[in-house]
Backbone as CSV, one residue per row, in Angstrom:
resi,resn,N_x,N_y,N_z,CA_x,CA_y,CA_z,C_x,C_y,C_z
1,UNK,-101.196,-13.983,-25.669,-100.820,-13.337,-24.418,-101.355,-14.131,-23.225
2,UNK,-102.512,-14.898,-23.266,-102.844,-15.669,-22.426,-102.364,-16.319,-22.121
3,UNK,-101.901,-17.396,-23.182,-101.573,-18.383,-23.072,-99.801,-18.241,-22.218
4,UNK,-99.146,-16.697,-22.550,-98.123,-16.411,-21.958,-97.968,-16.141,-20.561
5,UNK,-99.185,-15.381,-20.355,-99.605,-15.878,-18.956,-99.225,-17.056,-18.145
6,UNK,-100.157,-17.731,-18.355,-100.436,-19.201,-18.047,-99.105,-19.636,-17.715
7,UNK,-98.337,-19.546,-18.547,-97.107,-20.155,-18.562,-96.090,-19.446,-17.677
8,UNK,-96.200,-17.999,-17.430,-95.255,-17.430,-16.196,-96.121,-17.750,-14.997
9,UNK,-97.077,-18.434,-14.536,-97.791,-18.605,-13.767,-97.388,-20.162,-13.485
10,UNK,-97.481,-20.846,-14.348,-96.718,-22.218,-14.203,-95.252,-21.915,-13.476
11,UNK,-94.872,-21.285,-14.210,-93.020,-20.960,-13.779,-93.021,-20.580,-12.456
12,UNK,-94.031,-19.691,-11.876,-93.854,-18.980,-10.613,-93.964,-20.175,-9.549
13,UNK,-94.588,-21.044,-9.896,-95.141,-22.237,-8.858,-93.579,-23.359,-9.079
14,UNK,-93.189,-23.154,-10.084,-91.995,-23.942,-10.127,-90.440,-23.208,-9.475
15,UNK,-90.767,-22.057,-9.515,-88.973,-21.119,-9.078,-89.904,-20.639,-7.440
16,UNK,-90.668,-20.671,-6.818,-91.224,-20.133,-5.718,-90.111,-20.554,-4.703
17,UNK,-89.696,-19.427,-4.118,-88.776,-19.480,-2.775,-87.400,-20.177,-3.113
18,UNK,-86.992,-20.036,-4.417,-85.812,-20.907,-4.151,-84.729,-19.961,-3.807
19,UNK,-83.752,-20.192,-3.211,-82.489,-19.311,-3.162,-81.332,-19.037,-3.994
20,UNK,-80.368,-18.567,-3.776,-79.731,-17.599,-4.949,-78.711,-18.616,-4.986
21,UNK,-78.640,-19.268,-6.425,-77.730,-20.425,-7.012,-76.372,-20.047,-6.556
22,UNK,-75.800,-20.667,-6.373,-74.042,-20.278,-7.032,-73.828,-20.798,-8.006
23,UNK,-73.846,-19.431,-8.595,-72.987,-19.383,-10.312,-72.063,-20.563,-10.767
24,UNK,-71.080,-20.477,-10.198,-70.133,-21.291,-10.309,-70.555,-22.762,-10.703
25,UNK,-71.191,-23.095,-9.350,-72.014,-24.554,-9.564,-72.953,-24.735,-10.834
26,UNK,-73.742,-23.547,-10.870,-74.696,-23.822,-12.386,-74.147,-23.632,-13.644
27,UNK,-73.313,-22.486,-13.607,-72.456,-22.869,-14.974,-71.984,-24.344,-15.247
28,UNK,-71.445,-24.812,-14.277,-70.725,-26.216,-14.724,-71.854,-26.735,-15.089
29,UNK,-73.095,-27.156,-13.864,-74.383,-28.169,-14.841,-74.631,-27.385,-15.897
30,UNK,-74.818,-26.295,-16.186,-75.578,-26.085,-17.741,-74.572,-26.567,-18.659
31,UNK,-73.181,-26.283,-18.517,-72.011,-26.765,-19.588,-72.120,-28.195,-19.942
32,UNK,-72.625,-29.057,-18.971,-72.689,-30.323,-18.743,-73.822,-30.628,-19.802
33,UNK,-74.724,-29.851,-20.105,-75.951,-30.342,-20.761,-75.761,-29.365,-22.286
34,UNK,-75.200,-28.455,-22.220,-74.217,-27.988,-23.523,-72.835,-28.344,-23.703
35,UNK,-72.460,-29.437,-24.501,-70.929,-29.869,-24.103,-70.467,-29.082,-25.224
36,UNK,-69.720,-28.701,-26.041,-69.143,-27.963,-26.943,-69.946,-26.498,-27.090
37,UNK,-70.463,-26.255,-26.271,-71.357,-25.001,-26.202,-70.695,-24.188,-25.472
38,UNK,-70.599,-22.782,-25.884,-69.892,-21.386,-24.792,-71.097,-20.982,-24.042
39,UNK,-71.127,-20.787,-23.003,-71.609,-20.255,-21.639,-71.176,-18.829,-22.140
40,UNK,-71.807,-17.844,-22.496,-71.148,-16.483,-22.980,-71.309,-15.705,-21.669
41,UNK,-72.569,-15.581,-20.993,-73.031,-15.138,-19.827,-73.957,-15.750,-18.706
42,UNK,-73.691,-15.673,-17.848,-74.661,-16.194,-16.718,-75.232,-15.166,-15.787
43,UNK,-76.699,-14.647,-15.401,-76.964,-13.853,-14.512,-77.896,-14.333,-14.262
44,UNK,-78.140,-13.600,-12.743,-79.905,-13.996,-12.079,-80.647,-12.643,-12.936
45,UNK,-82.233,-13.098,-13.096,-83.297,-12.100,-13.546,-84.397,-11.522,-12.341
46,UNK,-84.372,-10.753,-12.727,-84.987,-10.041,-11.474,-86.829,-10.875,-11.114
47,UNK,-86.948,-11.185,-12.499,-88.339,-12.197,-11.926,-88.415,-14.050,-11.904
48,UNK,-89.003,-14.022,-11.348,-89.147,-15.615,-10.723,-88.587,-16.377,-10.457
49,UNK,-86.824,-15.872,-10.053,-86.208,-16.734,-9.709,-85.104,-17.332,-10.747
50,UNK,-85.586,-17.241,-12.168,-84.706,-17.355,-13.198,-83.220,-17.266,-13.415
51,UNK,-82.821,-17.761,-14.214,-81.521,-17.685,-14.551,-81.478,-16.908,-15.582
52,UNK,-80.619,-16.081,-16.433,-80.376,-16.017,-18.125,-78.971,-16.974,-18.759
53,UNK,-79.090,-17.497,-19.725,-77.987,-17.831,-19.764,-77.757,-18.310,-21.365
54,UNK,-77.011,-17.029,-21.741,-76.737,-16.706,-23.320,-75.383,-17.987,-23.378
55,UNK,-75.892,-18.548,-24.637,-75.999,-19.749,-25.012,-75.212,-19.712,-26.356
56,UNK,-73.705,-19.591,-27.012,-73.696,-19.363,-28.235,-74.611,-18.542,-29.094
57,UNK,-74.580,-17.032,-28.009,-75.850,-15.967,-28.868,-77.129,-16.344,-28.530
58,UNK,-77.666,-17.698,-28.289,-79.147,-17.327,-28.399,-79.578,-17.597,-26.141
59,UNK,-80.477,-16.791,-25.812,-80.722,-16.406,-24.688,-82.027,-17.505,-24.124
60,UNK,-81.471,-18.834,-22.783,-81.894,-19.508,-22.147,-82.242,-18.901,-21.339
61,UNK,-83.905,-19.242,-20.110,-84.054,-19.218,-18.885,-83.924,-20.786,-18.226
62,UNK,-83.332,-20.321,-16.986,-83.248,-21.806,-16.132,-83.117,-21.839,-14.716
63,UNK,-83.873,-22.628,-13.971,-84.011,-22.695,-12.463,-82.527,-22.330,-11.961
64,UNK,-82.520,-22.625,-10.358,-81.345,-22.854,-9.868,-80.106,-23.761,-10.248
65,UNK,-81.106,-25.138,-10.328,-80.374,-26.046,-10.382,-80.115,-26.740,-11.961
66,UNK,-80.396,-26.280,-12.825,-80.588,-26.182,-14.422,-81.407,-27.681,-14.747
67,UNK,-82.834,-27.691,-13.804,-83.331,-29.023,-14.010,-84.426,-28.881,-15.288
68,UNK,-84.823,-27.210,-15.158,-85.561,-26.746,-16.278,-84.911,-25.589,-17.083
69,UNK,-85.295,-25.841,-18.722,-85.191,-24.653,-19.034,-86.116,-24.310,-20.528
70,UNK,-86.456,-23.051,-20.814,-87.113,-22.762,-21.646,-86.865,-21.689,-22.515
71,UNK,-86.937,-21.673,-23.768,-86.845,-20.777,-24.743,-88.074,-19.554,-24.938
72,UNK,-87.731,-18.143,-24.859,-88.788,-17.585,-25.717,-89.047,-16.506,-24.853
73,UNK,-89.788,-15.694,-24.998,-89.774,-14.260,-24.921,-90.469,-13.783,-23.330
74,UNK,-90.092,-12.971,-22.354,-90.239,-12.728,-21.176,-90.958,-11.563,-21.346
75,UNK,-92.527,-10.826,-20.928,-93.315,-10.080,-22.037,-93.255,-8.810,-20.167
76,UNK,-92.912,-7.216,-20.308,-93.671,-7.482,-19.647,-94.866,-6.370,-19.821
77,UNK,-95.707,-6.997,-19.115,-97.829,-7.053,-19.400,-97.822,-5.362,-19.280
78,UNK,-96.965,-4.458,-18.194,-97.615,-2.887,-18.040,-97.193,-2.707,-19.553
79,UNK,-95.839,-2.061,-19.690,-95.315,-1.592,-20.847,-95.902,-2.544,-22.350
80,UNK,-96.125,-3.317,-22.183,-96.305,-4.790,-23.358,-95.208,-4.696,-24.147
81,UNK,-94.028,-5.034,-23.882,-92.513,-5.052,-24.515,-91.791,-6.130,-24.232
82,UNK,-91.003,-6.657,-25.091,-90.214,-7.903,-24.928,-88.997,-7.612,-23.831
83,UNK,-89.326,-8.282,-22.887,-87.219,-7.765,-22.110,-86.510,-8.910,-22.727
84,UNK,-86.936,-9.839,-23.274,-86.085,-10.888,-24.108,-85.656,-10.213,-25.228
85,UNK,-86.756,-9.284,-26.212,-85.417,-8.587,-27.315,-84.916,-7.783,-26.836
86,UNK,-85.283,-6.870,-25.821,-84.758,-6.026,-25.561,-83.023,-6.310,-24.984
87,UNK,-82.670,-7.377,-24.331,-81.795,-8.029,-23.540,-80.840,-8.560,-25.371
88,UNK,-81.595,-9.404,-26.033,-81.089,-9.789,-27.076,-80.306,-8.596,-27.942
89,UNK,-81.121,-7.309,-27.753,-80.443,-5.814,-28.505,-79.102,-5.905,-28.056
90,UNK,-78.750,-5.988,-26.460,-77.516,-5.239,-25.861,-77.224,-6.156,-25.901
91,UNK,-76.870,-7.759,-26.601,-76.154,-9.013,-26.505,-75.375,-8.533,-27.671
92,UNK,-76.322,-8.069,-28.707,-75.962,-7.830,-30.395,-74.785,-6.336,-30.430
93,UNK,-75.484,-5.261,-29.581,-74.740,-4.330,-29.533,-73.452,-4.122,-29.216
94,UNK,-73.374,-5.320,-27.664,-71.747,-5.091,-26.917,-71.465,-6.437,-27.450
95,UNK,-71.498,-7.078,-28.554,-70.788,-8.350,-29.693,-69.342,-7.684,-29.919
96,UNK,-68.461,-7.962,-30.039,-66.984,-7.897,-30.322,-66.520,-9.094,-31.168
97,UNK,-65.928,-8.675,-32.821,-65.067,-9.394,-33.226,-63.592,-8.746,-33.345
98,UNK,-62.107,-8.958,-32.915,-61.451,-8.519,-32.863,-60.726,-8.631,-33.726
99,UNK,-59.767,-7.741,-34.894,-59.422,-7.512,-36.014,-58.274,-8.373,-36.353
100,UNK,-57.902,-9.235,-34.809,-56.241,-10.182,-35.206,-56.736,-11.613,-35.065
101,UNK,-58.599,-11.718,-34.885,-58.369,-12.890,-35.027,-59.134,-13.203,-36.402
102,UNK,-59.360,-12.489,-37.017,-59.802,-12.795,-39.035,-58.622,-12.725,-39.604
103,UNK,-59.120,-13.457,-40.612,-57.591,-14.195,-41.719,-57.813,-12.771,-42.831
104,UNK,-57.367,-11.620,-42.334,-57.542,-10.550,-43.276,-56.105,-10.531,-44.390
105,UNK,-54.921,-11.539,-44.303,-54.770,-12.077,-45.011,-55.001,-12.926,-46.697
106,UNK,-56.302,-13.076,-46.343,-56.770,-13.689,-47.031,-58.050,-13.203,-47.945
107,UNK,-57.883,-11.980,-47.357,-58.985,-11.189,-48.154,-58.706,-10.701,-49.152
108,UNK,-60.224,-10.134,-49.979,-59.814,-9.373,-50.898,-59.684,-7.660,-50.421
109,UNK,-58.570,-7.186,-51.125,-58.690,-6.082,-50.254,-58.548,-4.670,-51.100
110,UNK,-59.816,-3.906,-50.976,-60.180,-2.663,-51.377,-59.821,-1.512,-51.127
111,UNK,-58.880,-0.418,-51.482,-58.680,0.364,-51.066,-58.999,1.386,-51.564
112,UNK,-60.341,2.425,-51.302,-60.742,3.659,-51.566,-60.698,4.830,-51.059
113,UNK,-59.912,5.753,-51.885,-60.041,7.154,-50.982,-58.751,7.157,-50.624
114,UNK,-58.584,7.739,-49.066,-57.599,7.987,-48.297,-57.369,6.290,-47.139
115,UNK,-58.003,5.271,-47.697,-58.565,4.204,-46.909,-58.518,4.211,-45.522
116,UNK,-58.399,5.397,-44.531,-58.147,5.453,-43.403,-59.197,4.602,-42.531
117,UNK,-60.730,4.315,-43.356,-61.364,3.957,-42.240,-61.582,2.275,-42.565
118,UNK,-61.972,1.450,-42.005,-61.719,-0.108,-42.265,-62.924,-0.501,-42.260
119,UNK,-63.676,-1.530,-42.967,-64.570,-2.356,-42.560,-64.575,-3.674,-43.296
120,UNK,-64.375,-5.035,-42.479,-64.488,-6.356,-43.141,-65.979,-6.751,-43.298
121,UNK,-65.923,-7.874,-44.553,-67.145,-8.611,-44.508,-67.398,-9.746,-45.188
122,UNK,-67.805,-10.408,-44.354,-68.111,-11.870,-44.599,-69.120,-12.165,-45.744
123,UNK,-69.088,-12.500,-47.105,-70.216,-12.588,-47.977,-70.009,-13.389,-49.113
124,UNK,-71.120,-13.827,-49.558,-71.266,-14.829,-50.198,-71.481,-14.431,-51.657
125,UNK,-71.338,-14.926,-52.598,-71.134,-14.284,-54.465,-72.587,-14.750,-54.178
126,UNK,-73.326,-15.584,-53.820,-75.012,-16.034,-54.570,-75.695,-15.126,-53.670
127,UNK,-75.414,-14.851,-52.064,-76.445,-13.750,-51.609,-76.855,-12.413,-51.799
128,UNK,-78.453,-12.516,-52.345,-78.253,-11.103,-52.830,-79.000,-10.090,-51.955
129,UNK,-78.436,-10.230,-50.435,-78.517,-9.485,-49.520,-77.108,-8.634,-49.729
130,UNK,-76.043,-9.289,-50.218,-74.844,-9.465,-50.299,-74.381,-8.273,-51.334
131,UNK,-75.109,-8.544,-52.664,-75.405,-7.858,-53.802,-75.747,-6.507,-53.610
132,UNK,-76.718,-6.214,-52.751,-77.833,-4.895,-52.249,-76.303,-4.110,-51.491
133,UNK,-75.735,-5.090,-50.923,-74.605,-3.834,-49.639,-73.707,-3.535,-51.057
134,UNK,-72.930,-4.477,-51.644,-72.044,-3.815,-52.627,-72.423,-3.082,-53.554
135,UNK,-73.554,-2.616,-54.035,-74.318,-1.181,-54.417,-74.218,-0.034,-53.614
136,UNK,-74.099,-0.265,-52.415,-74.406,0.884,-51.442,-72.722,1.001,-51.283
137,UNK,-72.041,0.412,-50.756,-70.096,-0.010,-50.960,-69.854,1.044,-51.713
138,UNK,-70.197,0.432,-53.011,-69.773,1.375,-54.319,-69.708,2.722,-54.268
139,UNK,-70.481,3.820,-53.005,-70.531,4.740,-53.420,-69.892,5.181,-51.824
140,UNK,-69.552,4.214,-51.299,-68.224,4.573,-49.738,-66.923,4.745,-50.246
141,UNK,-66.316,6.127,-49.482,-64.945,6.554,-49.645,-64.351,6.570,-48.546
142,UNK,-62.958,6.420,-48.694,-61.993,6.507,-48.116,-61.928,5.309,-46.492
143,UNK,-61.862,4.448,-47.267,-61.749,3.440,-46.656,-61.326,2.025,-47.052
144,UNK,-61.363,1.718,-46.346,-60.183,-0.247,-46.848,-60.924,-1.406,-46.496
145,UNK,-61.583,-1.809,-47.805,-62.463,-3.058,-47.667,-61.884,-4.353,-47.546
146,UNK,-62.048,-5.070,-46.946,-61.410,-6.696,-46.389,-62.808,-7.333,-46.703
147,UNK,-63.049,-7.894,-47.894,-63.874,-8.883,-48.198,-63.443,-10.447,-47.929
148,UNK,-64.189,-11.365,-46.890,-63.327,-12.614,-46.765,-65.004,-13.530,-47.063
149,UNK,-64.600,-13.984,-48.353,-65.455,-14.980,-49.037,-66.133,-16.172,-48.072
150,UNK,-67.372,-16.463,-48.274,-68.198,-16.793,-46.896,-69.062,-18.132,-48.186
151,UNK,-69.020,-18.938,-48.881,-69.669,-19.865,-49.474,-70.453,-20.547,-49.049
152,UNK,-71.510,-19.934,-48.319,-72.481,-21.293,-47.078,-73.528,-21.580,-48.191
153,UNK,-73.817,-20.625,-48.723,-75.550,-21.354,-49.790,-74.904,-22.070,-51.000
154,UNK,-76.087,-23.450,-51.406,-75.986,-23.700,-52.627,-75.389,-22.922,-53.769
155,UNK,-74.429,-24.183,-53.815,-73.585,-23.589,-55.075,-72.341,-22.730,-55.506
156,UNK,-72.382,-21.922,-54.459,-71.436,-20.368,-53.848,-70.198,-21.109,-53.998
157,UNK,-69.929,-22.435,-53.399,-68.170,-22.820,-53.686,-67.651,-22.280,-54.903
158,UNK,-68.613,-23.454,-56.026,-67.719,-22.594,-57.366,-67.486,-21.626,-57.405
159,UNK,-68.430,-20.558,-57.418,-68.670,-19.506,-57.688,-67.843,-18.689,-57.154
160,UNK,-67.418,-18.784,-55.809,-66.608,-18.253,-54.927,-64.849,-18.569,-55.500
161,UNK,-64.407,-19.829,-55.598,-63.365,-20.739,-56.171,-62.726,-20.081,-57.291
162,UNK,-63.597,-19.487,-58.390,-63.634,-19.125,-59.812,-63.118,-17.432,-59.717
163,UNK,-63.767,-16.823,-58.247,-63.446,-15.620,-57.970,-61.753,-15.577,-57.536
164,UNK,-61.580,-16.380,-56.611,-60.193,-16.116,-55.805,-59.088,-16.954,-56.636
165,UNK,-59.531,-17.499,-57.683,-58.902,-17.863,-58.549,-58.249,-16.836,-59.703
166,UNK,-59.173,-16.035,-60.081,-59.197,-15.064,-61.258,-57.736,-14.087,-61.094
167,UNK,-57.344,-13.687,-62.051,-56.070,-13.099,-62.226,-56.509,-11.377,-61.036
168,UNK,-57.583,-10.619,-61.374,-57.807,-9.738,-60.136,-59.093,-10.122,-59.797
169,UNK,-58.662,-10.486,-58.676,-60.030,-10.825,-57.540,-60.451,-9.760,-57.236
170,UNK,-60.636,-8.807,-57.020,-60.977,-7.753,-57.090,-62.249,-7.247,-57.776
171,UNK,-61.555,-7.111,-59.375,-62.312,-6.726,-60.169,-63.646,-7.937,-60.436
172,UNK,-62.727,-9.552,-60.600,-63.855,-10.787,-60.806,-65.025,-10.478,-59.495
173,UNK,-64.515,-9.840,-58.359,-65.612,-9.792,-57.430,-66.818,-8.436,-57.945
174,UNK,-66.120,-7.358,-58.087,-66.785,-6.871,-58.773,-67.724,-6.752,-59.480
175,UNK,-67.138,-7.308,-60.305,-68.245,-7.569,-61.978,-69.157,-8.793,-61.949
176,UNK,-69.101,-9.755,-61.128,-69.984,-10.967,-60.489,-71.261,-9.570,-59.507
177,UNK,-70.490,-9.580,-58.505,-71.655,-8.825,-57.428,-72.284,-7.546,-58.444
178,UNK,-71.580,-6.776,-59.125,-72.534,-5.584,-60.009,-72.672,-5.606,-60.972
179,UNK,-72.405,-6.320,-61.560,-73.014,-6.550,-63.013,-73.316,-7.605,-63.746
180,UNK,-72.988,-9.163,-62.886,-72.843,-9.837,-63.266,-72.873,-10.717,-63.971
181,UNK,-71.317,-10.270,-64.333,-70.179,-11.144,-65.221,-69.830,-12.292,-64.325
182,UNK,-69.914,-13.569,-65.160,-69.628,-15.089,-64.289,-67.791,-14.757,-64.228
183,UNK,-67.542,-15.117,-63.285,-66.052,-15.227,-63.209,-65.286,-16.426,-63.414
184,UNK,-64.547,-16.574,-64.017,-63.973,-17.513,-64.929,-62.319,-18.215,-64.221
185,UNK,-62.265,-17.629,-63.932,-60.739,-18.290,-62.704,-61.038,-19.623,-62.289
186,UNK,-59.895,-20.670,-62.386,-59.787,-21.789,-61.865,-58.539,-22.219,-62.127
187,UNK,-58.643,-23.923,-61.472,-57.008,-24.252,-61.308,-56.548,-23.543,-59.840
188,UNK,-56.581,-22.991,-58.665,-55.786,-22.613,-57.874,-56.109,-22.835,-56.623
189,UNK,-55.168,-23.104,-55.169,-56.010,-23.455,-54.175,-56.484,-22.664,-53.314
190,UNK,-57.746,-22.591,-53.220,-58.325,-21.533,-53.380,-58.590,-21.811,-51.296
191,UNK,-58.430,-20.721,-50.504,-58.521,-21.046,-48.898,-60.116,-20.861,-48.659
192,UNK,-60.813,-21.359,-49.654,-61.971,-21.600,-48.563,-62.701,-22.015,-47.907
193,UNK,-62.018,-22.844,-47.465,-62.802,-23.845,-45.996,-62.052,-23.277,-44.962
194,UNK,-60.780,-22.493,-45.096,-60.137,-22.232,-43.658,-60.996,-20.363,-43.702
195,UNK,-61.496,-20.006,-44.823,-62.689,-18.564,-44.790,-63.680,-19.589,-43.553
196,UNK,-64.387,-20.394,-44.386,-65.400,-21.097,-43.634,-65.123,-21.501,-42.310
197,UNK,-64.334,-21.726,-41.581,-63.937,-22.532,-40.326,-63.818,-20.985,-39.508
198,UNK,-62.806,-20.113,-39.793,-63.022,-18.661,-39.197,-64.019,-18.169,-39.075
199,UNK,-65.303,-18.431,-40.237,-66.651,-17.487,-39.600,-67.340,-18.258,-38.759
200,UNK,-67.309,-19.419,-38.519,-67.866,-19.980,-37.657,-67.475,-20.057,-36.378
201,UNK,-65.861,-19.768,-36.080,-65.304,-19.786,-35.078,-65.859,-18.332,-34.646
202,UNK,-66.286,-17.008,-35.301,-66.298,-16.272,-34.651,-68.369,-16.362,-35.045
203,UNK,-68.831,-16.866,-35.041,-70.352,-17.304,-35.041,-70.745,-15.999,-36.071
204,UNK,-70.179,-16.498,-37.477,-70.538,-15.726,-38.414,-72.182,-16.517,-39.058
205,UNK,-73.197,-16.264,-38.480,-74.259,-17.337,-38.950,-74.942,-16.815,-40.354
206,UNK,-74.774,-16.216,-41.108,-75.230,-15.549,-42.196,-74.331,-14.329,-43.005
207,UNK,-75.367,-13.717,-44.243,-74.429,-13.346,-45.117,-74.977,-11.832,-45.264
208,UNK,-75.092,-10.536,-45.589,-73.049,-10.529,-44.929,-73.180,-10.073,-43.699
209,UNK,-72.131,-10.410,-43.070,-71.961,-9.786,-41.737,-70.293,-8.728,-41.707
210,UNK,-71.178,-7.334,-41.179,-69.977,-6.414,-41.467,-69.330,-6.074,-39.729
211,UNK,-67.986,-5.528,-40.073,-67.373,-5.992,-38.943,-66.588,-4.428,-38.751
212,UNK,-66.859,-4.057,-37.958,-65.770,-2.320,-38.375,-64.865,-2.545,-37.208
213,UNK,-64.202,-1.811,-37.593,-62.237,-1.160,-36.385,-62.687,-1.190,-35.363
214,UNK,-64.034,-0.945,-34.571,-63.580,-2.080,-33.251,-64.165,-2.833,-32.751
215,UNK,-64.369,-3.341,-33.878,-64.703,-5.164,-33.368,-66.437,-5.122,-33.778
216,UNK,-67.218,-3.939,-33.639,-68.759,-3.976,-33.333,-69.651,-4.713,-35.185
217,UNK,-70.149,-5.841,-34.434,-70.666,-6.434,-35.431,-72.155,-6.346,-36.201
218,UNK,-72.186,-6.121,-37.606,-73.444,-6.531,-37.604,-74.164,-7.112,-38.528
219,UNK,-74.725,-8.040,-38.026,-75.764,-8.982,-39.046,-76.334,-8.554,-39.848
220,UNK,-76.069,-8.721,-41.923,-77.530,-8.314,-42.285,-77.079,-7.411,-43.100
221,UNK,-77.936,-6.409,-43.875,-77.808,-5.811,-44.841,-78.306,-4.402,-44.135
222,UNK,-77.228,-3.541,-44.199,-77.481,-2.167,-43.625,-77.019,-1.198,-44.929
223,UNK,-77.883,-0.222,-44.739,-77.832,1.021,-45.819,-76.808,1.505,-45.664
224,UNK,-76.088,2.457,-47.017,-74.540,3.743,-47.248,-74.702,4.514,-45.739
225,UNK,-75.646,5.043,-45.106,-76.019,5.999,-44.504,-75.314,5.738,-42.893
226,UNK,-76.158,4.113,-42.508,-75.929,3.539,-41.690,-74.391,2.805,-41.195
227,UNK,-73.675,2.334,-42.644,-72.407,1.930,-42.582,-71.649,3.443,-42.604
228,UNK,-71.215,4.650,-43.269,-70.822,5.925,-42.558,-71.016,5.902,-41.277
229,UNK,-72.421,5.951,-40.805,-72.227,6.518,-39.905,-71.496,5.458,-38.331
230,UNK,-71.141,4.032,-38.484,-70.687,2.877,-37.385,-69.000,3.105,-37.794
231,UNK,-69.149,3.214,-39.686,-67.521,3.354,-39.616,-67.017,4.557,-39.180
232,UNK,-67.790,5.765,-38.793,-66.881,7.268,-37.975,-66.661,6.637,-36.696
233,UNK,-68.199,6.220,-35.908,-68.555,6.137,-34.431,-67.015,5.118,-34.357
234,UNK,-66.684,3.874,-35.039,-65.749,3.082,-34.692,-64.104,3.526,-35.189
235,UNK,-63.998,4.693,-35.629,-62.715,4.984,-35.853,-62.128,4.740,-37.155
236,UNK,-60.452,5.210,-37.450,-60.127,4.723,-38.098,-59.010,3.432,-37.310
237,UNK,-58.567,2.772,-38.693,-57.606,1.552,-38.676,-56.880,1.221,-39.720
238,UNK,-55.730,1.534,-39.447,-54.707,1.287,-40.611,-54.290,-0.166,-40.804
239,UNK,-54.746,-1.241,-41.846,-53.968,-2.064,-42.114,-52.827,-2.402,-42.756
């Protein structure tokens, strides 16, 4: 905490008296020093003069003129609370993936119940973060699963390849994730590098990431309890 000190104390002597950037102008220099990088947001912060400036998801501070900038957590000392996670929460919360731009095409696709309610997900046959949600899956009704195969860890191609190969992908997904049975399918061309190129286009950085009817994303392995209750809050969706 000292040492965090120290360091907004440095900053204050560096942003002292400067005036209020135009946006416009600093977006372009920061783009300039992120070239294939999205500028997602740009705002002033209410202390020292700062910039914020969410960065492909992860959250920069930077002068006026983007001559400095620094990573890492903005503390503050009454409350002792992060406004950097806190800021990072409502980046994660108001996240939008929109349902026409995934290759749901290309999924495997589950239909339980009355399937009125929808949820996609990005996951990998070797993660067994991956493993833990399709236990909890297993016991969700009435709804329409869009599984779109995500192969980022060691090894997962085959494994993945052998699945969307198999006479029911479905079931080979199945019996791999709950009980697993190796799945035996091959010979076919199997789309997954254009799976892979879509999660990255929509900054799918890990496994699984679940995606409900409208759009609200989330990283990670969430409990039966927790997925009910995002797939009511988000509606249904008929595919």
């Amino acid at each position: 905490m000292r040492l965090f000190v120290c360091l907004l104390s440095l900053l204050g002597g560096l942003f002292t008296g400067v005036a209020q950037a135009n946006e416009t102008d600093l977006k372009e220099a920061i783009q300039v020093l992120f070239p294939g990088s999205k500028i997602e947001s740009l705002q002033q912060t209410p202390y020292l003069g700062l910039y914020e400036a969410v960065i492909d998801g992860e959250i920069f501070y930077t002068d006026e003129k983007a001559e400095y900038f620094f990573m890492g957590h903005i503390i503050d000392a009454k409350k002792r609370v992060s406004l950097t996670s806190e800021r990072m929460q409502q980046i994660r919360d108001s996240r939008r993936i929109t349902m026409n731009t995934l290759p749901l095409e290309h999924a495997m696709k589950t239909v339980k119940g009355n399937g009125k309610r929808t949820l996609v997900v990005y996951s990998d046959p070797n993660c067994p973060y991956c493993k833990r949600l399709e236990k909890e899956l297993a016991n969700v009704t009435d709804v329409t699963i869009y599984t779109l195969l995500y192969p980022v860890l060691n090894g997962s191609m085959t494994t993945a390849e052998a699945i969307w190969c198999s006479e029911d992908r479905v079931k080979a997904w199945d019996d791999f994730m709950l009980r697993s049975v190796a799945p035996t399918g091959k010979g076919c061309d199997a789309p997954l590098q254009m799976l892979l190129d879509s999660g990255r286009q929509n900054r799918v950085t890990g496994t699984p990431t679940l995606i409900f009817a409208d759009g609200s994303v989330v990283p990670g392995f969430i409990p039966r309890s927790e997925i009910e209750k995002r797939m009511d809050q988000a509606g249904s969706s008929n595919k």
